[in-house]
Backbone as JSON, one array per atom type, in Angstrom:
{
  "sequence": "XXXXXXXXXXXXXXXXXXXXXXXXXXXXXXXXXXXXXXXXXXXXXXXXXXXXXXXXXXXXXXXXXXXXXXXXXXXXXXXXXXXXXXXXXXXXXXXX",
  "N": [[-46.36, -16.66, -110.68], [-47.33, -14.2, -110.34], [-44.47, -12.61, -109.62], [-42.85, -13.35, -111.55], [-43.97, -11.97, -113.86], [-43.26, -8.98, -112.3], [-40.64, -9.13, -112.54], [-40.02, -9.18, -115.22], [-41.26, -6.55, -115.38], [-39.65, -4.84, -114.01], [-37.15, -5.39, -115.31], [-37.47, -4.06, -118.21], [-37.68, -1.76, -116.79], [-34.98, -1.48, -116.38], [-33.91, -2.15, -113.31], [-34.43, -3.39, -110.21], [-36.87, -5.69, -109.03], [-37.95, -4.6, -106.41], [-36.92, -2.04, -106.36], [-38.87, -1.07, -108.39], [-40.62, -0.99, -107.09], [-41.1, -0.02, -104.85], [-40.92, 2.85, -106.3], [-42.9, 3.09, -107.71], [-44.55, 3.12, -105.33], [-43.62, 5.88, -104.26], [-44.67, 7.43, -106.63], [-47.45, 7.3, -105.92], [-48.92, 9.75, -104.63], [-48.53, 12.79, -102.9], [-48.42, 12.45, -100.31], [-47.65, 10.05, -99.49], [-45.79, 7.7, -98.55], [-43.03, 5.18, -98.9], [-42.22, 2.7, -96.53], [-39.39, 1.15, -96.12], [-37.6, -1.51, -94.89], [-34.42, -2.24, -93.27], [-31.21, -4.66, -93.08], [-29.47, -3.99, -94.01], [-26.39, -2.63, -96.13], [-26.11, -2.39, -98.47], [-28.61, -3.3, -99.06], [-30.09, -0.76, -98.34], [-29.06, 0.77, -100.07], [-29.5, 0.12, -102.1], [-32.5, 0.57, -102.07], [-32.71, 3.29, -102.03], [-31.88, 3.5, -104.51], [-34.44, 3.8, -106.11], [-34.97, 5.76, -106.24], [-34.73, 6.73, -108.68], [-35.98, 6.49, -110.34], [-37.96, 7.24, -113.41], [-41.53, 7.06, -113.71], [-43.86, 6.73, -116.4], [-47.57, 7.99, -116.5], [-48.42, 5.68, -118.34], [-46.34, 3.42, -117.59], [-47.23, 3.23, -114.55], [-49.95, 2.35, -115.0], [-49.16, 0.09, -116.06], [-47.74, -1.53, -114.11], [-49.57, -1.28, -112.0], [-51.25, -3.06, -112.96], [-50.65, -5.49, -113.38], [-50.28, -6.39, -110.47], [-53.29, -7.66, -109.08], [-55.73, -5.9, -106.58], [-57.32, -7.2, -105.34], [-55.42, -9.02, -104.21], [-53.54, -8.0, -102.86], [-54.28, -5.96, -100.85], [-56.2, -6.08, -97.98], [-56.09, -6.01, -94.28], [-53.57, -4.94, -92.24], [-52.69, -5.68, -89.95], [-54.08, -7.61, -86.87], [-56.98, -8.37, -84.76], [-56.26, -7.63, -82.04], [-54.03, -6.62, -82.23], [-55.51, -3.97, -83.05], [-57.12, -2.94, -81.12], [-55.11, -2.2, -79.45], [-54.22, 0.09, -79.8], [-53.75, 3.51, -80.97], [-56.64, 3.91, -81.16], [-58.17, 3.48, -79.88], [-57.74, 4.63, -77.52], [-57.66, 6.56, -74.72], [-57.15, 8.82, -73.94], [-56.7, 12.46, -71.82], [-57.63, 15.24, -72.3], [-56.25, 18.27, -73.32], [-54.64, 20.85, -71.87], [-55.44, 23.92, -71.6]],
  "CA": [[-46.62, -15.92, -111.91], [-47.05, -12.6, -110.56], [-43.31, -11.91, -109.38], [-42.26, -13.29, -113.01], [-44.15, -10.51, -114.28], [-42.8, -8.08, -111.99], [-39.27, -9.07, -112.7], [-40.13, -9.06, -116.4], [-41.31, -5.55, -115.86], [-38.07, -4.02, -113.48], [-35.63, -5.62, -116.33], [-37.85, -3.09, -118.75], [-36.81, -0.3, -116.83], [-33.58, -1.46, -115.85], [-34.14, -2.18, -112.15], [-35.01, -4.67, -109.54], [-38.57, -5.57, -108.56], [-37.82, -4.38, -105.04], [-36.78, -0.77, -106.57], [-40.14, -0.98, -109.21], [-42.3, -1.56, -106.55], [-40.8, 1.21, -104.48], [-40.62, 3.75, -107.58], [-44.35, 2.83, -107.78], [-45.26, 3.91, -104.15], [-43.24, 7.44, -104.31], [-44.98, 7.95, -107.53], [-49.06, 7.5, -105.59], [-48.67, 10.87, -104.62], [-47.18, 13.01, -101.96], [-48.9, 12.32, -98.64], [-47.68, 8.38, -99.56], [-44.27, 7.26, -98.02], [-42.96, 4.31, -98.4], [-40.84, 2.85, -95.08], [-38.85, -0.06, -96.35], [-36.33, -1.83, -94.16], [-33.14, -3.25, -94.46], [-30.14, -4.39, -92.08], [-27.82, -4.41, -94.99], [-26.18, -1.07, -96.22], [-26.02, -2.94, -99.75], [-30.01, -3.67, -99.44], [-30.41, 0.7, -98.28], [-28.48, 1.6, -101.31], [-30.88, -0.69, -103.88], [-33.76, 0.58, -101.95], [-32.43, 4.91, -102.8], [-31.72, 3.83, -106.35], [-35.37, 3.33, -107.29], [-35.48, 7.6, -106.64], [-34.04, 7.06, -109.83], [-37.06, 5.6, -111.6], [-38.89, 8.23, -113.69], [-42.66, 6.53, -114.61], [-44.97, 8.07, -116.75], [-48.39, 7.39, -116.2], [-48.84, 4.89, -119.06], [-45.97, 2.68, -116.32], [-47.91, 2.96, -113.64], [-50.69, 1.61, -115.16], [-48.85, -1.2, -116.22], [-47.24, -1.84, -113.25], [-50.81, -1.48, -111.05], [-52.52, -4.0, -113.82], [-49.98, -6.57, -112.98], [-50.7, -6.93, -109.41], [-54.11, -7.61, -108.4], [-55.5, -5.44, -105.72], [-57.7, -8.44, -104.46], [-54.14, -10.18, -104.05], [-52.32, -7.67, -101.91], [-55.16, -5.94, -100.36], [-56.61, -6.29, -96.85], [-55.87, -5.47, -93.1], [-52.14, -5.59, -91.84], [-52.64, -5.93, -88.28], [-55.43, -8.57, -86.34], [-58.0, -7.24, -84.18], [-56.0, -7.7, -80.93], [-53.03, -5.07, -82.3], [-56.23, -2.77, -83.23], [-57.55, -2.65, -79.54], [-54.03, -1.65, -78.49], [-53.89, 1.19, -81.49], [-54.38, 4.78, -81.07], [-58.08, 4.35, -82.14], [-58.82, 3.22, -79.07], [-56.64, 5.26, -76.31], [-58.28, 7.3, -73.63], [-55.79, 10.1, -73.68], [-57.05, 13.11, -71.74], [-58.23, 16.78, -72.67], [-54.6, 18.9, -73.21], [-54.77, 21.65, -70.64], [-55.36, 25.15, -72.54]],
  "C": [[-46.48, -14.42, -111.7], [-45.24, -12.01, -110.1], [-42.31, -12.56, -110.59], [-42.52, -12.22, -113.85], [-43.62, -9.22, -113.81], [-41.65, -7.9, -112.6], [-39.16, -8.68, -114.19], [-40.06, -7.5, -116.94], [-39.86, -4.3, -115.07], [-37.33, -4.47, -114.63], [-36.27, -4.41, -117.39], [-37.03, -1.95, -118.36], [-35.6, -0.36, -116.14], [-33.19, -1.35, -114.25], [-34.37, -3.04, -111.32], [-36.17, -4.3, -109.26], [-38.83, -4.78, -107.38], [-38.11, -2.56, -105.9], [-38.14, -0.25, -107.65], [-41.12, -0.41, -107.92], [-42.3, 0.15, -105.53], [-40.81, 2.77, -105.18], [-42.12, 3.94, -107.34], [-45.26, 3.45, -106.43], [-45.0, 5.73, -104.47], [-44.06, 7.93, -105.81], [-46.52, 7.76, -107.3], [-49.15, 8.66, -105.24], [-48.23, 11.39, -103.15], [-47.65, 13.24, -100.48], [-48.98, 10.56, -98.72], [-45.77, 8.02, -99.22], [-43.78, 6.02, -97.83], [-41.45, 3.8, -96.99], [-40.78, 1.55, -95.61], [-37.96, 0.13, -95.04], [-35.71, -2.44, -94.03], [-32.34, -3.44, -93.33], [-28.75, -4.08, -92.46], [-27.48, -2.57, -95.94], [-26.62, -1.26, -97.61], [-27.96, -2.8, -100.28], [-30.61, -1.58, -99.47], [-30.16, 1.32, -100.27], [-29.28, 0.96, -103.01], [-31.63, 0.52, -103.67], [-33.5, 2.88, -102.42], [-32.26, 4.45, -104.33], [-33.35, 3.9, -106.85], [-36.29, 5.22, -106.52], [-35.36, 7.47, -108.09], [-35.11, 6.94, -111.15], [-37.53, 6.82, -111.63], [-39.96, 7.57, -114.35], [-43.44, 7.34, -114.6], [-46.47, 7.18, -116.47], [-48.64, 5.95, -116.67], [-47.69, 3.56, -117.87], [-46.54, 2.2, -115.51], [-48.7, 2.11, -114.23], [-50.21, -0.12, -115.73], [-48.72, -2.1, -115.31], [-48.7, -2.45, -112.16], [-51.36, -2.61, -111.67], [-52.01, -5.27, -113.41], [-50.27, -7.6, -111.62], [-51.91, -6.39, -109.31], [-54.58, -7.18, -107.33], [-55.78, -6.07, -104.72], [-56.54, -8.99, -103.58], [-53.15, -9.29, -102.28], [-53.22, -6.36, -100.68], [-55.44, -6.5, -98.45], [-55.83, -5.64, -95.34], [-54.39, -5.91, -92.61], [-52.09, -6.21, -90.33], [-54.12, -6.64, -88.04], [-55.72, -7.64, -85.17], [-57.31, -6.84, -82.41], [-54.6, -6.92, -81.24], [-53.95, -3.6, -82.17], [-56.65, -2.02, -81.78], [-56.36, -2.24, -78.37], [-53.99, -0.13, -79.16], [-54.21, 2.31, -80.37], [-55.83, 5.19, -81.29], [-59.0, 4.09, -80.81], [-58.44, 3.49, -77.58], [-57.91, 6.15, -76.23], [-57.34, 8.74, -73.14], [-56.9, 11.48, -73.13], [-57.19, 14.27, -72.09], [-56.79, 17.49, -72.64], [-55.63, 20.43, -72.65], [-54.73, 22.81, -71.44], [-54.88, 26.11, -71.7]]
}
């Protein structure tokens, strides 16, 4: 159901869901980046068209209402990537 709605709402603005969803990040504001990735030049050149999207707020909110945050929500990495992380390095004192 929910990626019928998506698609429902990219054909709105003349776009694929992929390039919505992307439109939708660059438009959380500007310390938000999204890093898609692609092997295909074809899949790069979708993923630059959805610069193209101009949404006004009343969009967004459409777009956010659609997907549930419950749904997409939670931790990307398990606890045995975290204990490799940066959060937990021993890096020493930089030499002044």
């Amino acid at each position: 159901m929910l990626h019928w709605r998506m698609e429902k709402l990219a054909d709105k603005h003349g776009c694929t869901p992929a390039q919505l969803a992307l439109a939708w990040i660059l438009h959380q504001g500007d310390d938000v980046v999204p890093i898609p990735g692609t092997t295909k030049i074809k899949n790069l050149d979708n993923n630059i068209g959805s610069l193209k999207l101009k949404l006004t707020n009343e969009d967004l909110e459409e777009i956010s209402a659609v997907v549930p945050i419950n749904k997409v929500a939670g931790e990307i990495f398990g606890d045995n990537f975290i204990s490799c992380s940066w959060k937990f390095a021993n890096t020493p004192p930089k030499d002044v």
